[in-house]
C-alpha positions in Angstrom: 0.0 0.0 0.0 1.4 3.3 -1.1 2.4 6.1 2.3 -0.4 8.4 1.0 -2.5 10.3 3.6 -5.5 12.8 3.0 -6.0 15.5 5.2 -9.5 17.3 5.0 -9.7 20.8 5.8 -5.4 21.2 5.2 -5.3 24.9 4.8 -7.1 25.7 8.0 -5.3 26.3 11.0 -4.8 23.1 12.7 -4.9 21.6 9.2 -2.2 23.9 7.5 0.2 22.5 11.0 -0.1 18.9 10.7 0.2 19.1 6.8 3.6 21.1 7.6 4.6 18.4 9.9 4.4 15.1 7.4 5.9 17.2 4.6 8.7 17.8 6.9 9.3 15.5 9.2 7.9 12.4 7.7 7.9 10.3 4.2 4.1 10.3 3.3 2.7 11.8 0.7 0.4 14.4 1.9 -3.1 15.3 -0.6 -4.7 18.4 1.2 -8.3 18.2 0.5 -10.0 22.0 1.2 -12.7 23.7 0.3 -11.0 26.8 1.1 -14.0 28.5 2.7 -13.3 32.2 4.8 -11.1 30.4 7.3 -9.2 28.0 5.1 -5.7 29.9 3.3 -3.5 28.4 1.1 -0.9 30.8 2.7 -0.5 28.6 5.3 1.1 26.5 3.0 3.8 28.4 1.5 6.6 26.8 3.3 5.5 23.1 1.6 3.5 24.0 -1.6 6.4 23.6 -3.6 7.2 20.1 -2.1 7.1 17.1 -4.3 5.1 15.1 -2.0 2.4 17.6 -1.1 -1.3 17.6 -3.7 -3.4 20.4 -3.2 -7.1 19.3 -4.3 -9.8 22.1 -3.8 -12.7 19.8 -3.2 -16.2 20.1 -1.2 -16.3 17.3 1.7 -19.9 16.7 0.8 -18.7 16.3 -3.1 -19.5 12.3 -2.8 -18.3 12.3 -6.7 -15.5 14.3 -6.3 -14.4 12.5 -2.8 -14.8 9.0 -4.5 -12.5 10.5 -8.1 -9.9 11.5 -5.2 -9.9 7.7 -3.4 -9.6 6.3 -6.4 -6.4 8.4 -8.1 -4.5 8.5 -5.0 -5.7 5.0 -3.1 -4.6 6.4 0.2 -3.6 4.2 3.5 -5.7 7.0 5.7 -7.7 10.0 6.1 -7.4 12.5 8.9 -10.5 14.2 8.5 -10.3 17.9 10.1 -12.4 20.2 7.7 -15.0 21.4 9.7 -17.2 24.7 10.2 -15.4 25.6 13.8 -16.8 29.1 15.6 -18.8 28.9 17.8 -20.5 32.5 17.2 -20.6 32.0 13.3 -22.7 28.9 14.5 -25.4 31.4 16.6 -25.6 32.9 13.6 -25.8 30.9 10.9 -26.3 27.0 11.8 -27.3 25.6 8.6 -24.1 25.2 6.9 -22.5 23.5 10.3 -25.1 21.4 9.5 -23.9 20.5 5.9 -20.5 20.8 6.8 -20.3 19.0 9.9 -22.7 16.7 9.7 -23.4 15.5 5.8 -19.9 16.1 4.9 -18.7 13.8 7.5 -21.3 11.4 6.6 -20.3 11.4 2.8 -16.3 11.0 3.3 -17.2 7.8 5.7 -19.5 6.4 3.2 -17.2 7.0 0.4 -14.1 6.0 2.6 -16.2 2.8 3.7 -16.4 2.2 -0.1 -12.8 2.9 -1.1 -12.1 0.4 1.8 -13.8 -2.4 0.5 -12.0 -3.0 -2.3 -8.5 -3.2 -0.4 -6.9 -6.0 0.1 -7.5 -7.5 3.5 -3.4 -6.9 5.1 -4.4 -3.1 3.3 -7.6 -2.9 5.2 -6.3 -3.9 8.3 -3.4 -1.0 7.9 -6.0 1.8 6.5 -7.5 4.3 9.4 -9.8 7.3 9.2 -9.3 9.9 11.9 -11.9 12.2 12.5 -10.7 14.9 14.5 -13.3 16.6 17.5 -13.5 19.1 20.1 -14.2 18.9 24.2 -17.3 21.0 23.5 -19.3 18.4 22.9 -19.0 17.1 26.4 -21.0 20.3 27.0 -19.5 22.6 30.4 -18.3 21.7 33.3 -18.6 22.8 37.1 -15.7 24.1 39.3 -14.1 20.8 39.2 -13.8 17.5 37.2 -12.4 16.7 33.5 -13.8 15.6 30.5 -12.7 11.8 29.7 -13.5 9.4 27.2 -16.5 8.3 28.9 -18.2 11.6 30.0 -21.5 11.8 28.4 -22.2 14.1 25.4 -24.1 17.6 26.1 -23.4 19.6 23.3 -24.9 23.6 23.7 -24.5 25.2 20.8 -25.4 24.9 17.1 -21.0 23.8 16.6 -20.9 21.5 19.2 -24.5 19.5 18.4 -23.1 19.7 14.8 -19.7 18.0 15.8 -21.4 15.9 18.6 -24.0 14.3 15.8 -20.2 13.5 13.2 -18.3 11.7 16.3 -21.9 9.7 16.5 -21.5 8.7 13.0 -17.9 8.0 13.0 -18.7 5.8 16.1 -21.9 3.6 14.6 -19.8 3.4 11.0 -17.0 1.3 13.0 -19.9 -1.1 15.1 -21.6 -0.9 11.9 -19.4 -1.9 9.6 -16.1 -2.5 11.0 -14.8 0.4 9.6 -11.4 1.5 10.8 -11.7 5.1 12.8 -10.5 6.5 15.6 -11.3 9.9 17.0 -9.7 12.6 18.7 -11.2 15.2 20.6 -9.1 18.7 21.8 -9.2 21.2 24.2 -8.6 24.8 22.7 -5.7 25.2 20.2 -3.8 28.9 19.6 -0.6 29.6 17.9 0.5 30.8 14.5 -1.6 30.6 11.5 -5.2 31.1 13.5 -7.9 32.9 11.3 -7.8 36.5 13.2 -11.8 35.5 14.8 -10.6 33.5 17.2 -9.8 35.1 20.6 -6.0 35.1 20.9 -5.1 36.5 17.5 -7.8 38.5 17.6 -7.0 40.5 21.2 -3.5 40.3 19.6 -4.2 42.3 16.6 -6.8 44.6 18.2 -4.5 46.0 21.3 -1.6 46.4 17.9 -4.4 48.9 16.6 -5.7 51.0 20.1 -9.1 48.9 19.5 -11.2 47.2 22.0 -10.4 44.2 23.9 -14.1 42.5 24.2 -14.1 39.6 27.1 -17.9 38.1 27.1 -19.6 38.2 30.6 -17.3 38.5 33.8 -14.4 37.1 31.0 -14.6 33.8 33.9 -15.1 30.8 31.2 -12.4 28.7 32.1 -10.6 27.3 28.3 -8.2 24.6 28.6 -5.2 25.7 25.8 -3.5 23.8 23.7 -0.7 24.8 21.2 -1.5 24.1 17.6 1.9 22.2 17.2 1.1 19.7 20.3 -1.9 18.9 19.0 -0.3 18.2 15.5 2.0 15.8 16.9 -0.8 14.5 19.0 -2.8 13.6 16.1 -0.2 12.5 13.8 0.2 10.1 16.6 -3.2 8.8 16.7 -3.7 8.2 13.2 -0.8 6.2 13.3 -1.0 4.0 16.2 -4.4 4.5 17.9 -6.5 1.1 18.5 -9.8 1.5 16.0 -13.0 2.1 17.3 -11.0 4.2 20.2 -11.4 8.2 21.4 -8.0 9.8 22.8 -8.5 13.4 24.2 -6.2 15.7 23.8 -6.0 18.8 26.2 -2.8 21.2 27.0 -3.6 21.5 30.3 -3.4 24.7 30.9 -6.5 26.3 32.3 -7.4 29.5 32.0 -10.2 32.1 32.1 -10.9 34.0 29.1 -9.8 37.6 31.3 -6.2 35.8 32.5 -5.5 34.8 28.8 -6.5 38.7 27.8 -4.5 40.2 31.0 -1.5 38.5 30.0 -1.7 39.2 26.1 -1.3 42.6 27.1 1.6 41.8 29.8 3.4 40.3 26.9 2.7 42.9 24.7 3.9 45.9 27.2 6.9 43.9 26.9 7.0 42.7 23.2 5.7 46.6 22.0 6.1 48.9 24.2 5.4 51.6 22.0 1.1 51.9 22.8 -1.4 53.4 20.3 -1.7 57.0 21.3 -5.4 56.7 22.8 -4.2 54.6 25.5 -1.4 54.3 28.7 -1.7 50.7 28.9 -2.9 48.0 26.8 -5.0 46.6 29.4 -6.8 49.8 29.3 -8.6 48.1 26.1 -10.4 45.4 27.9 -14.1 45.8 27.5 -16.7 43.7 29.3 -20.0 43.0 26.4 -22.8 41.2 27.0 -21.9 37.6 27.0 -22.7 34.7 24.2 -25.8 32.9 24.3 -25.0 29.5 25.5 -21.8 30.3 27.0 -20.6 27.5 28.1 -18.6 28.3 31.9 -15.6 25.7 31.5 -13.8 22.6 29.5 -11.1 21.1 30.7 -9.7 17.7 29.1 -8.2 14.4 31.2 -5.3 13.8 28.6 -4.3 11.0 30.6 -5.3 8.2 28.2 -3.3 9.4 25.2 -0.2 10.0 27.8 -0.3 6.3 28.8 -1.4 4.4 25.4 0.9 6.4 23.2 3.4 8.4 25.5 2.0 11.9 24.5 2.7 15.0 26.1 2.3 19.1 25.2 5.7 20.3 25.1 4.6 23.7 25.4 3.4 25.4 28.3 0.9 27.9 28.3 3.5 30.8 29.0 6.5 29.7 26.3 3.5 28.8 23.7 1.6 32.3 24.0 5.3 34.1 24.1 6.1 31.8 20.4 2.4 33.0 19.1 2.8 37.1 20.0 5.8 37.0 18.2 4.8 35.0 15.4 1.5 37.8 14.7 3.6 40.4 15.2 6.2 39.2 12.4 3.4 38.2 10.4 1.0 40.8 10.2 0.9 41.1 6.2 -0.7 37.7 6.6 -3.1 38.3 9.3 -4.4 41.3 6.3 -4.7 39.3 3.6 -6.6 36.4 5.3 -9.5 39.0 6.4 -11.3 39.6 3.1 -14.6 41.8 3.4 -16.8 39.2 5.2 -14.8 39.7 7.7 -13.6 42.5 9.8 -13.2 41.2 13.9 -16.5 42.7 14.5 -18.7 41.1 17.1 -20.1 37.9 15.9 -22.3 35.3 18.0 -24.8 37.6 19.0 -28.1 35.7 18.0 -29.3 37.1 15.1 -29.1 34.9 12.1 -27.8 36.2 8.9 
């Protein structure tokens, strides 16, 4: 069996990381499949697109044609399937196309994978694996105390999380179903470099740069659990590899934090990192601005990563500190990026309010 893998979803930001990491620190053959919606940027790619081994197909996950013409010229050994409709607040606002993405687009790559499969040889089918990569948030929130495992019950809360609950279900009966080969993986927060600007960190990053507000929802008290984008690569780089089929690994950072202590020391880093302020303010915490919280708001996630530390000897290198350091500096080298990626849909205004577009 050829060392091809397909990665859905390869120019988004956790995508664009692990496709960076085969291409350079492994021997597979890496066919990015991406729709390249708002958040997905071939950009990302710059440092691989060159690279003999990488295939760039700009394809639809719920293409079931298109998906089954990819299987069939490439024959890969696996799929790690991250595309995926991922913000919560775009998801207040405009469900339905979670639901297509999340939901029927999973349903149509396991049903064409499934296919694809069945025509392998059995030593091939015993060697092929489809990851499908989750979140924590469908476990729902949790109280003062506790982690989310394996076994803690599903109780998604917003239009994302119900969206990504209802693909892990699939993912989960296609294996008892059919004895198809998956395993899933399910992660706390991710930051670092390459993170569409709508997501907190790069967005506080980029709006204390420009003297604009710093918007914490509520009391800014949610409690995150962070991860950094190139743990979680080498987390699920892992599980594709050797994870047991029919078997969830979380993966978390552990580092928890609230929303306000991740904002607070953004702007400790950034006193330190530019200490040159916009001229409407002395300090860049002077930008923090409580708004009306998001409905739903889940009040905290926090992963027990123990499982993928035992079975396959994982562990985030980074802590929260040297990883937030590495991601400042990387927005503030990179900011002719961060400008390009923002086309005129959008411009880090408020989204998630509740009103559908």
């Amino acid at each position: 069996m050829n060392n091809t893998l397909f990665i859905t979803g390869g120019a988004g930001f956790i995508g664009s990381e692990v496709v960076r990491q085969l291409i350079e620190q492994t021997d597979s053959t890496v066919v990015n499949i991406d729709k390249l919606t708002y958040a997905g940027n071939p950009e990302s790619l710059t440092t691989v697109a060159d690279h003999p081994r990488y295939h760039f197909e700009q394809v639809d996950i719920c293409d079931a044609t298109a998906i089954a013409r990819l299987f069939s010229h490439y024959r890969p050994r696996g799929i790690m399937h991250l595309a995926a409709e991922s913000h919560v607040d775009r998801s207040i606002d405009g469900p339905a196309e979670f639901i297509r993405t999340n939901i029927s687009g999973t349903f149509t790559l396991l049903d064409t994978a499934k296919e694809y499969w069945s025509t392998l040889s059995a030593q091939d089918q015993k060697q092929f694996r489809f990851h499908h990569v989750s979140t924590d948030e469908v476990y729902g929130s949790l109280g003062e105390s506790g982690l989310f495992s394996e076994e803690s019950p599903y109780a998604p809360n917003s239009p994302y999380s119900a969206s990504k609950a209802a693909s892990d279900h699939l993912v989960r009966a296609w294996f008892h179903t059919y004895h198809f080969p998956v395993v899933t993986s399910n992660c706390s927060n991710n930051y670092g470099p390459y993170q569409f600007p709508e997501k907190l960190i790069p967005l506080m990053i980029l709006n204390a740069i420009e003297g604009k507000p710093l918007p914490v929802y509520g009391n800014g008290q949610q409690i995150r659990d962070w991860l950094h984008v190139e743990d979680h690569a080498r987390a699920l780089r892992l599980v594709l590899e050797q994870g047991k089929p029919g078997e969830t690994y979380n993966i978390g950072g552990l580092n928890e934090k609230t929303n306000l202590e991740v904002v607070q020391t953004l702007c400790q880093l950034l006193e330190e990192l530019v200490p040159q302020h916009p001229s409407n303010i002395a300090a860049y915490s002077d930008l923090i601005t409580y708004v009306t919280d998001r409905p739903g708001h889940d009040q905290r996630y926090a992963i027990d990563a123990s499982k993928i530390g035992r079975e396959l000897c994982w562990r985030p290198e980074e802590t929260f500190e040297s990883g937030l350091r590495k991601t400042v500096a990387w927005y503030l080298a990179n900011g002719a990026w961060c400008h390009r990626v923002q086309d005129g849909s959008y411009r880090r205004q408020r989204l998630g309010t509740g009103a559908a577009s």
